[in-house]
N, C-alpha and C positions, 0 to 999 in steps of 0.2 A: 522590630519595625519592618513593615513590606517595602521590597525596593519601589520606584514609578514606575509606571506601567508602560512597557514598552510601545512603541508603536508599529503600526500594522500598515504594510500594501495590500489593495485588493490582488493582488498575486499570491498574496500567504493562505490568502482565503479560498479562491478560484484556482482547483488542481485539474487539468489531465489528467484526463485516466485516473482520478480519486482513486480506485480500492486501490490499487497499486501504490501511485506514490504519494500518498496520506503515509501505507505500512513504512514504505521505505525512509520517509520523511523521520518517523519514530524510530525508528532502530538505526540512524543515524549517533543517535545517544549513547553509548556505551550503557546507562544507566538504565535504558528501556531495555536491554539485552542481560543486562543482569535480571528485566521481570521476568521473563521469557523461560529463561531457564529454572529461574525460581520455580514457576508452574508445573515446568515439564520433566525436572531434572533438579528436587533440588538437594541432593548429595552431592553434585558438583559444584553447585553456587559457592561451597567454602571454600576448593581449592583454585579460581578463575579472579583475577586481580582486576575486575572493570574498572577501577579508579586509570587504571595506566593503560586504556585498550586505547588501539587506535584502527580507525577507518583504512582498509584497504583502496588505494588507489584500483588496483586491476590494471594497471598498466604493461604485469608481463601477462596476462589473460589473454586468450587468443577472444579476435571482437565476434565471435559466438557468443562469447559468456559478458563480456563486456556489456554490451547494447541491449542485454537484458536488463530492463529498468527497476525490475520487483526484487535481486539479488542484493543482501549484504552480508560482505568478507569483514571480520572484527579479527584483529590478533589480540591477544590476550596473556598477559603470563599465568603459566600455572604455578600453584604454590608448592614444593615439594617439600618434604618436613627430612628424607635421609640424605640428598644431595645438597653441593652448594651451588650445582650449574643452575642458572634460572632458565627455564622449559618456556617458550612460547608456541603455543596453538591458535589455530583460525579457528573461528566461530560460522560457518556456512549457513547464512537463513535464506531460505526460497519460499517466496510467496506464493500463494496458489490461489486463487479463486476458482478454478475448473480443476476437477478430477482427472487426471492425465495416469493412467497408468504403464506409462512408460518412466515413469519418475523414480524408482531404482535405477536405471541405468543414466536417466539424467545426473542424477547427484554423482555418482561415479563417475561420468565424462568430467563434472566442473572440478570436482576432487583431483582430477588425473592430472587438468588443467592449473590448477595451484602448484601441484607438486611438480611438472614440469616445468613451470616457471621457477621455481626455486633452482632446478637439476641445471638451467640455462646460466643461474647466478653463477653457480660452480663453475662452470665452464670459463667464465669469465675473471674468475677470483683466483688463485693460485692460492694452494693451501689453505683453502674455507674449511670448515667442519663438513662433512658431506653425511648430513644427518634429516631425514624430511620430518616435519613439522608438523604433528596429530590435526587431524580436522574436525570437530566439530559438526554433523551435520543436519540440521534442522529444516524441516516444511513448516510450515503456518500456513494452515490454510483459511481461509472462509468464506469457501462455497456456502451454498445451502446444498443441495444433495451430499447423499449420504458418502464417504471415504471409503469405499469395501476394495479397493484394488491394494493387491499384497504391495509392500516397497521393495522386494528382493526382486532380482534376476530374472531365478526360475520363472518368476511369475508372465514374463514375453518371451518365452524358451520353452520348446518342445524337447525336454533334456528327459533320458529313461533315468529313474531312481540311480540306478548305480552309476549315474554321470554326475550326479547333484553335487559329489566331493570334490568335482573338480572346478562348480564356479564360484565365482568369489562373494565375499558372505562381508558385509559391514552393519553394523546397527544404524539407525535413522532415527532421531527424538522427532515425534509427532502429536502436532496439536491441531484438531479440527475443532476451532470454536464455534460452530451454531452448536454444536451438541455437547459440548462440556459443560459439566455440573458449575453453577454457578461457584458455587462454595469452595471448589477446586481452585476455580480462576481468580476469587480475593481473598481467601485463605491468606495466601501471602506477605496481602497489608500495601504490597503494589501499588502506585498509582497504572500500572498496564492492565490487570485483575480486573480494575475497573470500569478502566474503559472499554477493555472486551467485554466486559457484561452488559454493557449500554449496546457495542455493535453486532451481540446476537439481536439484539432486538428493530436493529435497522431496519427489517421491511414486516415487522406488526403493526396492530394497529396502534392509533397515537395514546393511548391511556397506556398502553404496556410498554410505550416505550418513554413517557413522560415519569411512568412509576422508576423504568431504570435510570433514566438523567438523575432525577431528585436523589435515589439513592447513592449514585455515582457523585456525583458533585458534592454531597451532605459528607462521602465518606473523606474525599478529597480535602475537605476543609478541614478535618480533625487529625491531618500528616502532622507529624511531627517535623521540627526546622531541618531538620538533615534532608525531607523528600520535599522541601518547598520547592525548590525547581523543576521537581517533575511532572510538578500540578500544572503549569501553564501550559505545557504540551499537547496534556488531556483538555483541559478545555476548551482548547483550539480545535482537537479533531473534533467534539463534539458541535464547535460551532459549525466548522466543514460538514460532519456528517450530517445534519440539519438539512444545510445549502442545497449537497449536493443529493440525499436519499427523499427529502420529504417534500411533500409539494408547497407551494407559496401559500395555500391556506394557511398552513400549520406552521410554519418558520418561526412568525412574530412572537407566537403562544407559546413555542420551545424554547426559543432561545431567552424569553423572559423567564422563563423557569430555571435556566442555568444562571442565569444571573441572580435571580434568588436565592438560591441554593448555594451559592457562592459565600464566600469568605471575603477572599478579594474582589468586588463589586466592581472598582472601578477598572479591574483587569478586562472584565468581560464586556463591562460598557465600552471598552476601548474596539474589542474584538465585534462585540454587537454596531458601535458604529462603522465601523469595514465591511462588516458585511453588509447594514444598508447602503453604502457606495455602491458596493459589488452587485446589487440588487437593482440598484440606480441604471449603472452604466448596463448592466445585463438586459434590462427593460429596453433601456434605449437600440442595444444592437439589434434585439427580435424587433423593435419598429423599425428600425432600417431594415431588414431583411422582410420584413411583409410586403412593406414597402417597394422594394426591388421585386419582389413574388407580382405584386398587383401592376406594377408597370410591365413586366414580364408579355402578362396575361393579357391587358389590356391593347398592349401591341401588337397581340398575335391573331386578337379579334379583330381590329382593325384592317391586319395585311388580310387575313385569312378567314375573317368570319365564325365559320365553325370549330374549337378548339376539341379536340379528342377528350374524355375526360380521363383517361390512362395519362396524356401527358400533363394535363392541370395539376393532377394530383404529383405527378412526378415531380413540375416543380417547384409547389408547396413543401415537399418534404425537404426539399434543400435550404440546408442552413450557412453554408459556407458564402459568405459575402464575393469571394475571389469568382467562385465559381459562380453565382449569378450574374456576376458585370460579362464575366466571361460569356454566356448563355444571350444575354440581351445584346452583346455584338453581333451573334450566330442569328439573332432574330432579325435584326436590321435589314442583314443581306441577306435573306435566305430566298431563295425562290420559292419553294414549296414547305409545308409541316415535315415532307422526309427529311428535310436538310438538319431540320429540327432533331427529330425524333433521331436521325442515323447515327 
């Protein structure tokens, strides 16, 4: 029997910064991190206990690594079959949507950062085990350009060969999905498999990506009861990913197709009605904000007759409601378009 379907704020729906914290939103789950590694690693998948992972706070994390929004720290116990000590390890996953080839030496700095917070416990503990804690360290990226910057060192290091042994060398699990083989990425049986095969196809056009929903969602319905909860997550970002990648033509047509494709029907109608909220209210802010553009404007012909068309456009592109009230006080008093323009 399906549980009722939960219900939705247009907050669940409507993300800042979508590619970011959609990813982060998912790997929240311990259980989307076990798809993760499935993919990219999966000889470790047997020995990592996701049932008992739990979410890093970052609290001894210096607010460097903190206030990074796209980072998540998972501990995890490892399984070992010759000891009886149980091993726990962090899981490091870094988002990327831009190419950064500084990202060897990133990952190192957050690494360094973990393990100094541990080294701080010690200090603090009298008699702790003084043993540091294996990391894990994974990028997810999905860019669209290509990944060709090495993850090592050497690679921002002007080092002659016979210095190479002296810098420090880590492995890095990496997954650039626009360009991984689909079959790779649901191979697995995943609901994550899946939904990365739907978000290579975010900016094609709408038949190749309506092809991958139907597939993705068709595959989703035929989970077995142990992955039923990881079905609702996926169909959420695909509703998100709709909202936020495709234009208002095409929403209605997508999103009706996830809903058919659907098992649970009334899950997505639940999700499909939040998002026309969120569509509702969304409509209404850009009419207030025209709105505010056209009084703006209207004012500035009034005091000033000729308006530049450098600053018209300038304040058409503003979307920020704070900052247009702000703007239309500066036009009230202004004495000239400089006061404006400055």
């Amino acid at each position: 029997m399906s549980k009722a379907p939960k219900s939705l704020e247009p907050s669940d729906i409507l993300i800042e910064h979508f590619p970011d914290r959609s990813i982060r939103r998912l790997f929240q789950d311990p259980e989307y991190v076990r798809g993760l590694v499935e993919i990219i690693a999966p000889d470790l998948v047997g020995f990592l206990d996701f049932s008992r992972g739990t979410q890093q706070n970052r609290s001894f994390i210096s607010d460097a690594l903190r206030e990074r929004e796209s980072d998540v720290l998972l501990r995890v116990p490892f399984q070992r079959t010759t000891e009886n000590e149980e091993l726990l390890i962090y899981i490091l996953i870094e988002h990327q949507s831009t190419v950064d080839p500084t990202m060897g030496f990133r990952m190192l700095s957050y690494m360094m950062e973990i393990w100094q917070g541990q080294w701080r416990e010690w200090q603090s503990e009298a008699g702790s085990r003084r043993r540091l804690d294996p990391i894990l360290p994974i990028i997810f990226y999905t860019g669209d350009r290509r990944w060709t910057s090495p993850l090592s060192l050497t690679a921002i290091m002007e080092v002659p060969e016979i210095l190479e042994r002296f810098v420090p060398t880590f492995d890095t699990l990496f997954l650039e999905v626009k360009t991984a083989d689909r079959e790779t990425l649901t191979k697995p049986g995943h609901p994550l498999g899946w939904l990365l095969s739907v978000l290579q196809k975010e900016r094609s056009g709408k038949s190749a990506l309506s092809e991958a929903l139907a597939s993705a969602v068709s595959a989703l319905s035929r989970l077995d009861e142990a992955q039923v909860s990881q079905v609702r997550p996926a169909l959420l970002y695909f509703i998100q990913l709709i909202l936020h990648r495709r234009s208002a033509e095409e929403r209605e047509e997508l999103i009706e197709l996830v809903k058919r494709h659907s098992q649970d029907e009334s899950e997505v109608v639940i999700m499909a009605q939040t998002a026309a909220e969120f569509l509702i209210e969304q409509g209404k802010a850009e009419g207030i904000i025209e709105g505010k553009q056209a009084a703006i404007l209207q004012l500035l012909r009034i005091r000033f007759q000729n308006v530049p068309e450098t600053l018209s456009d300038r304040i058409t592109s503003i979307q920020n409601l704070s900052h247009l009230d702000t703007l239309l006080e500066r036009v009230m008093t202004a004495q000239s378009l400089e006061d404006i323009q400055g």
